[in-house]
N, C-alpha and C positions, 0 to 999 in steps of 0.2 A: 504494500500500500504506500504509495506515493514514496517510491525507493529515492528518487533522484533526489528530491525535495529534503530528506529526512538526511542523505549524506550532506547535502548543501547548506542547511542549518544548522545542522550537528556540529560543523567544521570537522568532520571527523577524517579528511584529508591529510588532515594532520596529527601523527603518531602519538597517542594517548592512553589513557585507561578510558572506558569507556563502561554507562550501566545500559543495557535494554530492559526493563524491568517488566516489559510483559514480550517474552522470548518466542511463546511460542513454538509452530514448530523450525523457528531459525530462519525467519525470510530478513527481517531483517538485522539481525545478529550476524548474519553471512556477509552482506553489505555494508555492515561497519567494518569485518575482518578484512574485507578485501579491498576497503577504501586506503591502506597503507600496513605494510608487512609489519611496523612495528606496533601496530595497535593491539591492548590486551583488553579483553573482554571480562565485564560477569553480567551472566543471563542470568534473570529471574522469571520463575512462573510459579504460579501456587500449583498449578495442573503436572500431575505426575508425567499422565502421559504424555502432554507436548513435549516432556523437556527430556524425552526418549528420542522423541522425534528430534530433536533439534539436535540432540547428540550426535546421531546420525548425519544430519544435514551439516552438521559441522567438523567431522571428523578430519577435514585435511587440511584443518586450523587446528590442530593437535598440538597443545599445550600452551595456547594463546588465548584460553578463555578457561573461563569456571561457569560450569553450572549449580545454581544455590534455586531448592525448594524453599518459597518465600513469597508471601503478599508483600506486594512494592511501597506498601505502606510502613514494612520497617526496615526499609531503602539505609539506614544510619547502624541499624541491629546490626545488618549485613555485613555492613562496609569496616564498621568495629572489631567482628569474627574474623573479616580475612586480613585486617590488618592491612586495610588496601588506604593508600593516600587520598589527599583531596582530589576529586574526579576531574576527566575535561570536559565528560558530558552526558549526560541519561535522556535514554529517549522511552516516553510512555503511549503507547499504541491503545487505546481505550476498546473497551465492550469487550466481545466474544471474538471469537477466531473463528474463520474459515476450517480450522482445524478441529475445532470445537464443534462448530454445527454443520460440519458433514457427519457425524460421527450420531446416530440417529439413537444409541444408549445413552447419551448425554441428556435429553430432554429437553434442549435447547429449542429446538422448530418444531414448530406447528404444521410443518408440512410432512415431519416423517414420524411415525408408529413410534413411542416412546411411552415409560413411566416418566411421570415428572420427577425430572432433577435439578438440572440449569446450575449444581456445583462446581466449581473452577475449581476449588480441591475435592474430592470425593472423599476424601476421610475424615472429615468434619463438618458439622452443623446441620442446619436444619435446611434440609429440602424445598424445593416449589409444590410438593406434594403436601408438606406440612402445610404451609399457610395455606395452600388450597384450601386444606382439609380445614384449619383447626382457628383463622381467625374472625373475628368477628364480623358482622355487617360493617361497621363504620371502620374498622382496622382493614379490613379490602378496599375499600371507596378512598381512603387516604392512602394504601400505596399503589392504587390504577392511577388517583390523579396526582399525588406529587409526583412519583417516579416515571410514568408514563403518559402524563400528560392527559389522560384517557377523558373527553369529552362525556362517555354515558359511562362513568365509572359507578352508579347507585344501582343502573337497571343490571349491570354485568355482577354487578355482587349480589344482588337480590337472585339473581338467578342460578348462581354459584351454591348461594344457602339454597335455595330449593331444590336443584340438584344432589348437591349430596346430603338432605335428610335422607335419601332412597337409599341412595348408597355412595363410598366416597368414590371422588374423582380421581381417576388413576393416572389417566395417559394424556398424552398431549392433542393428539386428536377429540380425545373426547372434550376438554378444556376450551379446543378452538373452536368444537359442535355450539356447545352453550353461550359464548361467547356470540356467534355469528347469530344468533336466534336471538339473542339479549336485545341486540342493537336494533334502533328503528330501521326499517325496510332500506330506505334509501342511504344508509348507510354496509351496507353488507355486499355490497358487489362493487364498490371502487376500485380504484389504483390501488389502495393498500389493503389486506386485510385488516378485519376491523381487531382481528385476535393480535395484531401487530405490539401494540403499543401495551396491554396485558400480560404479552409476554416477555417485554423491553423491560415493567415495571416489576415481574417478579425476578426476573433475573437480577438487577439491581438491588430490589432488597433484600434474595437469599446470598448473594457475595459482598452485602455491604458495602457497594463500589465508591457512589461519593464518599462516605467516610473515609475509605481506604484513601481518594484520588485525595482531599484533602492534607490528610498528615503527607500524603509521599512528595505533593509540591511545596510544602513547606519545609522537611527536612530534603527534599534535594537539592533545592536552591542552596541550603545551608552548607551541602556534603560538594558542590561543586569549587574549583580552583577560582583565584580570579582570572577572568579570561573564558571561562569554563561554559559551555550551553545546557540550556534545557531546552526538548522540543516535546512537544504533546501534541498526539492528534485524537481529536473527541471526532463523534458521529452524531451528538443530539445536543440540542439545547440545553439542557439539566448542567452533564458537563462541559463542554467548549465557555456556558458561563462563568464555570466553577474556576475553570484556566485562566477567562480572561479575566477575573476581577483578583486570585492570586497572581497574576505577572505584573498587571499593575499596582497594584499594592507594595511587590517589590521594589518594583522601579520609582515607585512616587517617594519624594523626600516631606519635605515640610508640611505639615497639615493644620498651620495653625487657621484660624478665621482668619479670614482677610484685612478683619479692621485691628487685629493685635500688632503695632509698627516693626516688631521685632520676635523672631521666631524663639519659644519657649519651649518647644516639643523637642530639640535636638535630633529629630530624627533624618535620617541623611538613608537614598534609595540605597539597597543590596545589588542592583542591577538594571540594566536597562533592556528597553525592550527591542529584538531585532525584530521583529513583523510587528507593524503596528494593527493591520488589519487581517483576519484569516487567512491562511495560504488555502486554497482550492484544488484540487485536483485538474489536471488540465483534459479536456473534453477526446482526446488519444484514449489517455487510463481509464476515463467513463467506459467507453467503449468497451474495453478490454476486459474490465472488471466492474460491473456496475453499483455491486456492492459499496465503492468507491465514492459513490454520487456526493452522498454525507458526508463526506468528510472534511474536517477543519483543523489545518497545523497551524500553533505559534510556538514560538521561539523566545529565550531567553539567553541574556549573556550577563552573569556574576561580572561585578565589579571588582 
């Protein structure tokens, strides 16, 4: 996903330590090692299995990178354990993986036969099958519409709780059944499914992803050299805002009122900002990958 773009802000042309903290299975961890021979890598994924894959895809990078199982949220734990110096740059690639929802025992799509899961680690926590199952009318209607934005979040919970008094909700097909029935008529055969944004918003709250994406821009900015980048790319509004309003935060200095003659707050930016506006995908990569359409890079450079 936006390989060129992701070398080109990173600066990772230039021989460094480098994090990718959501690895994957190694598309882009392979294109920072190959962006210069002296670069050392550590790949983070919570997901066991991607980071078998990525092993794999990385193998003729054989002892220029580490792989660490870890949420990129404790990006500083990490960095503490390997006794790895100030970084030159982390790059965090948001949501799901292509590697993730082809893989139809993950639970992740609504388009293939699954129990529900949607775990980024599988050996912990609580399922999309749990909250399916077990929360309340107004605890589903607050995570369809914070997390997923979801327009008819009341009628889709309503019908979640009468669905499974019969019996619980198992699979993901059956999920996107009740789902497509929930919604008024003219909404059920658009451009998007209407089970879309239902199943954006249980995926986020069974991985915790804002809270994760939170702490990991705050301490990576910290964990970066001066000099050093951060690049993120989001796919939805929830986070790409959560990015933009942590980069500037870093880069802003002074925040007294305007009418105080003299700045009191002593606070001075961490960093400035290299994109000031979203980097896009360019309409070639649409093409190629449409999955792609969504997506939004910015950039940072530590002071």
């Amino acid at each position: 996903m936006m390989a060129a773009e992701v070398i080109e802000y990173l600066g990772c042309a230039k021989a460094g330590v480098y994090v990718d903290g959501t690895a994957g299975g190694g598309g882009h961890s392979r294109e920072i090692l190959k962006a210069n021979p002296g670069n050392r890598l550590i790949a983070i994924d919570r997901d066991e299995e991607a980071l078998r894959a990525a092993q794999e895809n990385l193998k003729s990078f054989a002892g220029r990178f580490t792989l660490v199982k870890e949420n990129f949220r404790n990006i500083k734990a990490v960095l503490e354990r390997l006794s790895a110096p100030p970084i030159d740059g982390m790059l965090l690639d948001l949501g799901v993986s292509s590697y993730q929802l082809e893989r139809a025992e993950r639970g992740f799509s609504f388009r293939q036969l699954s129990r529900l899961d949607m775990r980024m680690d599988r050996s912990e926590g609580e399922t999309a099958f749990d909250l399916v199952n077990t929360l309340d009318e107004d605890d589903l209607v607050r995570v369809f519409r914070d997390f997923g934005e979801e327009a008819h979040s009341k009628r889709i919970a309503r019908a979640i709780i009468k669905a499974r008094s019969a019996k619980p909700v198992e699979t993901t097909t059956e999920l996107a059944e009740i789902i497509q029935w929930a919604v008024p008529a003219k909404a059920r055969y658009g451009k998007i499914h209407p089970a879309t944004r239902v199943f954006q918003a249980l995926r986020i709250a069974v991985n915790d992803e804002l809270g994760s994406l939170k702490d990991a821009l705050a301490d990576g900015v910290e964990s970066l050299k001066p000099g050093g980048r951060f690049v993120v790319i989001s796919f939805h509004s929830l986070e790409d805002r959560i990015v933009k309003n942590a980069f500037r935060g870093a880069s802003t200095g002074c925040i007294c009122p305007p009418r105080i003659p003299k700045c009191v707050c002593d606070r001075t930016p961490q960093a400035r900002l290299v994109t000031r506006k979203a980097v896009i995908p360019t309409d070639a990569e649409v093409d190629i990958n449409p999955r792609s359409r969504s997506a939004k890079l910015r950039a940072l450079e530590k002071l």
